[in-house]
C-alpha positions as CSV (number, residue, x, y, z in Angstrom):
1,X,2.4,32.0,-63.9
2,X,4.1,31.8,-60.8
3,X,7.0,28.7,-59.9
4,X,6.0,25.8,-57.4
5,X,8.5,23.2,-56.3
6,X,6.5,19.3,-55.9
7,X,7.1,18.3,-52.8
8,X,8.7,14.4,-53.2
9,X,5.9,11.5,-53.3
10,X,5.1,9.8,-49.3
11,X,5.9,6.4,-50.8
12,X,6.3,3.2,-48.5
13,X,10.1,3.4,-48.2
14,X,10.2,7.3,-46.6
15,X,8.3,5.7,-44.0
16,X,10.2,2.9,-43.1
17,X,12.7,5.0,-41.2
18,X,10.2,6.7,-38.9
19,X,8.5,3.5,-38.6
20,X,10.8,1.5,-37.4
21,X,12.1,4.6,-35.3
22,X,8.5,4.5,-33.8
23,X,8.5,0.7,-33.3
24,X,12.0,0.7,-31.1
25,X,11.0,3.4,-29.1
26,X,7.8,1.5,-27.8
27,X,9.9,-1.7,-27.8
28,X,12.4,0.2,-25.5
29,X,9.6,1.4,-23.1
30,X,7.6,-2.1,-23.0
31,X,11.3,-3.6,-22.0
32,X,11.6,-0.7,-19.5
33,X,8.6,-1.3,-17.9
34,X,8.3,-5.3,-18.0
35,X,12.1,-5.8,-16.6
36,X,13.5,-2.1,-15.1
37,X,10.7,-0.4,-13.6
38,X,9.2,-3.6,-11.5
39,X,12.9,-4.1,-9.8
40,X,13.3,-0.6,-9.2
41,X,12.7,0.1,-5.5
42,X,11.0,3.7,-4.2
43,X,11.8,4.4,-0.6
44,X,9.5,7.0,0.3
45,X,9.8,9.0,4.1
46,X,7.2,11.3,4.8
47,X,7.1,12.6,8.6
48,X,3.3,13.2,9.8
49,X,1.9,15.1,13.0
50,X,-1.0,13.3,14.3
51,X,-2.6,15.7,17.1
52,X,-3.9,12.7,19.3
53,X,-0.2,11.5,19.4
54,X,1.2,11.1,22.9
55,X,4.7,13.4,22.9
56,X,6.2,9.6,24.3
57,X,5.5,8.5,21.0
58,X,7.0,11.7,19.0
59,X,9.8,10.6,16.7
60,X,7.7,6.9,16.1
61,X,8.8,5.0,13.1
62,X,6.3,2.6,10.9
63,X,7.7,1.0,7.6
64,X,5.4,-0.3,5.3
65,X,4.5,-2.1,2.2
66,X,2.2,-3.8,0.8
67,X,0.6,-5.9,-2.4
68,X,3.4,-8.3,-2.8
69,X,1.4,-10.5,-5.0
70,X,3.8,-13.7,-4.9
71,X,3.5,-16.1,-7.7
72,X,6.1,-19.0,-8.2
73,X,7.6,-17.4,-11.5
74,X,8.6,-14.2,-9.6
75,X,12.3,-13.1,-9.0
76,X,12.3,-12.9,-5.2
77,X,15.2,-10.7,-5.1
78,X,12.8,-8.0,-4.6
79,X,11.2,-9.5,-1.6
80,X,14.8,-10.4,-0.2
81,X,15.4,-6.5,-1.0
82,X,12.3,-5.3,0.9
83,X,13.1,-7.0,4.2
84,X,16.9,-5.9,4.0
85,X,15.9,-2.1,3.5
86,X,13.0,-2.5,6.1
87,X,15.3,-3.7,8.8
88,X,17.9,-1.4,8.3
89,X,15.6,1.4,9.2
90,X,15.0,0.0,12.6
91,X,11.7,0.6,12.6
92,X,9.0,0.8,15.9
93,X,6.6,-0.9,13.8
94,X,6.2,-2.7,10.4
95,X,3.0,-2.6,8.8
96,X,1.9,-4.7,5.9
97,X,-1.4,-3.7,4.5
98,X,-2.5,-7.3,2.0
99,X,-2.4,-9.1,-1.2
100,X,0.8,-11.4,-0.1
101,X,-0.1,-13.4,-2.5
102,X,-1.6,-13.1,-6.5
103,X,-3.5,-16.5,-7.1
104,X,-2.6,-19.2,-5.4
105,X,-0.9,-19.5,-2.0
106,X,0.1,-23.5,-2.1
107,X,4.0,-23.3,-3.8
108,X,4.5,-20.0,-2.5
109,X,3.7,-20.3,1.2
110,X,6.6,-21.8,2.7
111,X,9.6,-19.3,1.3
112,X,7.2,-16.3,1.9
113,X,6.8,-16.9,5.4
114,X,10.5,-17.7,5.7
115,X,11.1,-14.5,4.0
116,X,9.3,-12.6,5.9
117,X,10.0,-14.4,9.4
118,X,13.3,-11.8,9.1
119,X,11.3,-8.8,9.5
120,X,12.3,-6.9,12.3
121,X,10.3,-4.7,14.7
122,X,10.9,-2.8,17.9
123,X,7.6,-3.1,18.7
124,X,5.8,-5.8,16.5
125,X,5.0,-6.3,12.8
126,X,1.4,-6.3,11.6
127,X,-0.5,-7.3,9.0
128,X,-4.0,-7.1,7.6
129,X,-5.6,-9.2,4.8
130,X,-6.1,-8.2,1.0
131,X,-8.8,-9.3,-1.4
132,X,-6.2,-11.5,-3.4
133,X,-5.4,-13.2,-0.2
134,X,-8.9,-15.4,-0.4
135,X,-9.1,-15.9,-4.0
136,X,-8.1,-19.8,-2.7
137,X,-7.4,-19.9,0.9
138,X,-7.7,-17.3,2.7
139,X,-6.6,-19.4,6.2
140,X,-3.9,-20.8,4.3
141,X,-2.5,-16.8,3.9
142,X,-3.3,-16.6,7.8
143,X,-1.1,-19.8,8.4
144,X,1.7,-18.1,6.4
145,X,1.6,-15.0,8.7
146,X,1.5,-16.9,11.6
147,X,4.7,-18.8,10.5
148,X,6.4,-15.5,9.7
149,X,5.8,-14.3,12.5
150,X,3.1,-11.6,11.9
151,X,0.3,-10.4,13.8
152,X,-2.8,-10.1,12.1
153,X,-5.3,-7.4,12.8
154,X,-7.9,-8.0,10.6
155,X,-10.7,-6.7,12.5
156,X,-9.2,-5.9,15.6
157,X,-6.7,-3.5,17.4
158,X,-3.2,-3.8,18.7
159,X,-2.3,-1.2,21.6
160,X,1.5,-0.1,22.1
161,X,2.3,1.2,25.5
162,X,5.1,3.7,26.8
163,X,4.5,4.3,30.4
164,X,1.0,5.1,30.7
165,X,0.6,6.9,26.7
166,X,-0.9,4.3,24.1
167,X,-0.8,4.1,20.0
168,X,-3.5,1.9,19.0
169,X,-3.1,0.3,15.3
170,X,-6.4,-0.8,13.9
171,X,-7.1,-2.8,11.3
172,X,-10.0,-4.4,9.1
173,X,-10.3,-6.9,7.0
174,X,-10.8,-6.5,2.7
175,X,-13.8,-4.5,1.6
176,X,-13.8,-6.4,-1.7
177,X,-14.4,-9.1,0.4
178,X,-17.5,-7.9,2.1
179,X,-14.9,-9.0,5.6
180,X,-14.7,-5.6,7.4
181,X,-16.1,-4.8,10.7
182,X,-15.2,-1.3,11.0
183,X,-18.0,-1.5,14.2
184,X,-16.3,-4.0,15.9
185,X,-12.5,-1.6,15.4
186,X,-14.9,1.0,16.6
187,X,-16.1,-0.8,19.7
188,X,-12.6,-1.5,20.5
189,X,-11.1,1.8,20.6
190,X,-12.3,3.0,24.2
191,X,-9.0,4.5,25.8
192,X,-6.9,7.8,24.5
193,X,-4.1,7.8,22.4
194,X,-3.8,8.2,18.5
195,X,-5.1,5.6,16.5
196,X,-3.7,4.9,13.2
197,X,-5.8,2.5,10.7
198,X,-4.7,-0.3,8.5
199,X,-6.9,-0.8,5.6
200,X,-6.2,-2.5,2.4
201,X,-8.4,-0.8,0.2
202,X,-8.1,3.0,0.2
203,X,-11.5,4.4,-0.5
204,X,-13.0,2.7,2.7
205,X,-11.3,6.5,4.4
206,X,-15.3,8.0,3.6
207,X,-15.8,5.8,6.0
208,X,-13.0,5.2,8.5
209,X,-12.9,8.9,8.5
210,X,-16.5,9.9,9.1
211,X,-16.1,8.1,12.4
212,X,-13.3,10.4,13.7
213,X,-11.6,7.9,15.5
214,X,-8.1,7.4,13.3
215,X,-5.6,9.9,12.7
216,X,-3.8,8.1,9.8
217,X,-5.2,5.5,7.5
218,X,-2.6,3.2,6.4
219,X,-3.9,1.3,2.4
220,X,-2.5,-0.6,-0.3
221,X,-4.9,-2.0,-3.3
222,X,-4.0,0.6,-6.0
223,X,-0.7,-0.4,-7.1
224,X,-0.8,3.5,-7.5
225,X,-2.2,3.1,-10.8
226,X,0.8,0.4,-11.7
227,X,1.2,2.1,-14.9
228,X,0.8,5.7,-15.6
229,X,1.3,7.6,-18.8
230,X,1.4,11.4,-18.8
231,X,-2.0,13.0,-19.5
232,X,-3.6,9.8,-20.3
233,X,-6.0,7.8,-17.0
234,X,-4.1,5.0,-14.7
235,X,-5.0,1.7,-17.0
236,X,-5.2,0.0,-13.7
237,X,-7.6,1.0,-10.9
238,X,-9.5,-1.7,-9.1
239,X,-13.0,-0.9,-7.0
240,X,-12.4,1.1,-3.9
241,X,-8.9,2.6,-5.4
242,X,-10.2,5.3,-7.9
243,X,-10.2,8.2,-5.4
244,X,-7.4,7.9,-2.9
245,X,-5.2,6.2,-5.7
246,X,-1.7,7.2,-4.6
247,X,0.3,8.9,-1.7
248,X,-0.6,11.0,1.0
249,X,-4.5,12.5,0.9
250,X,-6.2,14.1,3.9
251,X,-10.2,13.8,4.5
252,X,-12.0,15.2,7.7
253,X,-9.0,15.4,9.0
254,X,-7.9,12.2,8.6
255,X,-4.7,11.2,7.2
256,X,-4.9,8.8,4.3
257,X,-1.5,6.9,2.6
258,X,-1.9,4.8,-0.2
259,X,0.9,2.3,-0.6
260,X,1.6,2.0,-5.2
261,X,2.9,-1.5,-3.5
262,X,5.4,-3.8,-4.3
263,X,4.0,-6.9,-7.1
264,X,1.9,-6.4,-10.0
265,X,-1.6,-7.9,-10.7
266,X,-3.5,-7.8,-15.1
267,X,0.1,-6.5,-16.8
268,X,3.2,-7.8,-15.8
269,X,4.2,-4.1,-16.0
270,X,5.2,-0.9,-14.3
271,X,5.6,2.2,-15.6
272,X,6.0,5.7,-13.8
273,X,4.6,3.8,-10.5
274,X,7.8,2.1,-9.4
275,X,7.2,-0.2,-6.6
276,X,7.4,1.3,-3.1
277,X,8.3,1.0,0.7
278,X,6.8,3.7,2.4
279,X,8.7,5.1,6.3
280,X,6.8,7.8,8.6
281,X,8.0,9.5,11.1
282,X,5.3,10.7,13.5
283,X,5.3,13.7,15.5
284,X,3.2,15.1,18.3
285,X,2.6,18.6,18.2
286,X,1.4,18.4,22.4
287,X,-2.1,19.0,21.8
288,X,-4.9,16.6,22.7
289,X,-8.6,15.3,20.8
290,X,-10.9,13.4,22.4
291,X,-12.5,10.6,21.1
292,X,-15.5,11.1,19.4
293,X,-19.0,9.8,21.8
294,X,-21.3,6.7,20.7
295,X,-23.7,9.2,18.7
296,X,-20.6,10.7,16.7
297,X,-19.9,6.7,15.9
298,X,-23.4,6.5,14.5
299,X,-22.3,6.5,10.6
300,X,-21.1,3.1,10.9
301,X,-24.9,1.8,11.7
């Protein structure tokens, strides 16, 4: 009869060791993503040729972020970080796409608009609202940006001269919400020049770019996913951010940028999705689009 060797018994004590090996290594990566990863600031550049772009505008900068999602507990370092890194850029224009606040806007109000009051902007700084931003008061949030300083677009357009060239920044108001008048944006845009979009939630670009009015669509609402483990689904995707969920996308040739954002909103986590400030660079390549005609706006009826 042929020899065998036993191989030794699987008892409770050979497993402590890869147990407890096991049970650090996911205590490491909880701590990593709860204290590291949230503090851990992305600057992303990304230079974009829009064709409607007037060549007076070529070399335009934008900073943006978005989804701060202030709470009293929060470390406001990263805020204080934000604005710093923002200004140093010397941006054209600043952009801020909702969700300044998670909850509740009374206790956090004041030092967020003071905060923010230091933004700096050749041009202006600009800011939509986010769903988040009415779960109390929504004029309350409106009051803040006011105080800071912020022009709010919600629904409306700001128009940026140079001589007699124009950049129009659009902006509606949260889908979630049911607040968007994407006709009304529409209505507005009569003149030529590139248009470039702000809207917090990022799937709204079937829309926005079926109209053929905006070059670059400008979104938040994601948090990119907020925490992303290799080969496994984003455990954090909220409605109207589970197709354009993160970075630069392109439909009917329409640019569209989600934001992964700056706070978090569920988890008090982050993990592969560090938080980000976004900077374009825009270029004009000298060609010219016209503006689509009243029928070609029909998909917004």
């Amino acid at each position: 009869m042929g020899k065998f060797s036993a191989q030794p018994a699987l008892t409770p004590r050979r497993l402590i060791a890869p147990l407890a090996a096991v049970s650090a290594a996911g205590a490491g990566l909880l701590a990593y993503a709860h204290y590291i990863e949230p503090k851990w600031l992305d600057i992303q550049h990304l230079e974009l040729t829009l064709p409607r772009l007037d060549p007076e505008f070529d070399g335009y900068r934008i900073v943006q972020f978005s989804d701060l999602h202030m709470e009293l507990w929060q470390d406001w370092a990263m805020l204080e970080e934000i604005v710093a890194q923002t200004n140093a850029f010397e941006p054209d224009l600043i952009a801020l796409t909702g969700d300044y606040v998670h909850r509740r806007v009374d206790g956090v109000a004041d030092r967020l608009s003071q905060t923010l009051s230091r933004l700096r902007a050749k041009d202006a700084a600009l800011a939509i609202m986010g769903n988040h931003d009415y779960w109390q008061d929504g004029n309350a949030v409106r009051r803040m940006l006011a105080r800071a300083n912020l022009i709010d677009i919600s629904n409306s357009v700001h128009t940026i001269r140079r001589g007699n060239a124009a950049l129009h920044i659009a902006g509606i108001d949260s889908v979630v919400e049911m607040r968007s008048r994407l006709d009304l944006v529409v209505e507005s845009l009569t003149e030529p020049g590139a248009a470039i979009l702000l809207a917090h939630e990022p799937d709204i670009a079937y829309v926005t770019a079926s109209t053929g009015c905006f070059d670059l669509q400008l979104s938040g609402h994601s948090h990119g996913g907020q925490v992303r483990v290799p080969l496994l689904m984003n455990l954090v995707l909220p409605a109207f951010a589970r197709r354009f969920v993160v970075g630069l996308n392109r439909i009917n040739g329409m640019y569209v940028y989600t934001n992964r954002g700056v706070g978090m909103s569920g988890m008090r986590l982050r993990f592969n999705c560090r938080p980000e400030l976004t900077v374009f660079t825009l270029r004009a390549n000298g060609r010219r689009r016209s503006r689509p005609n009243g029928n070609e706006r029909s998909a917004l009826a």
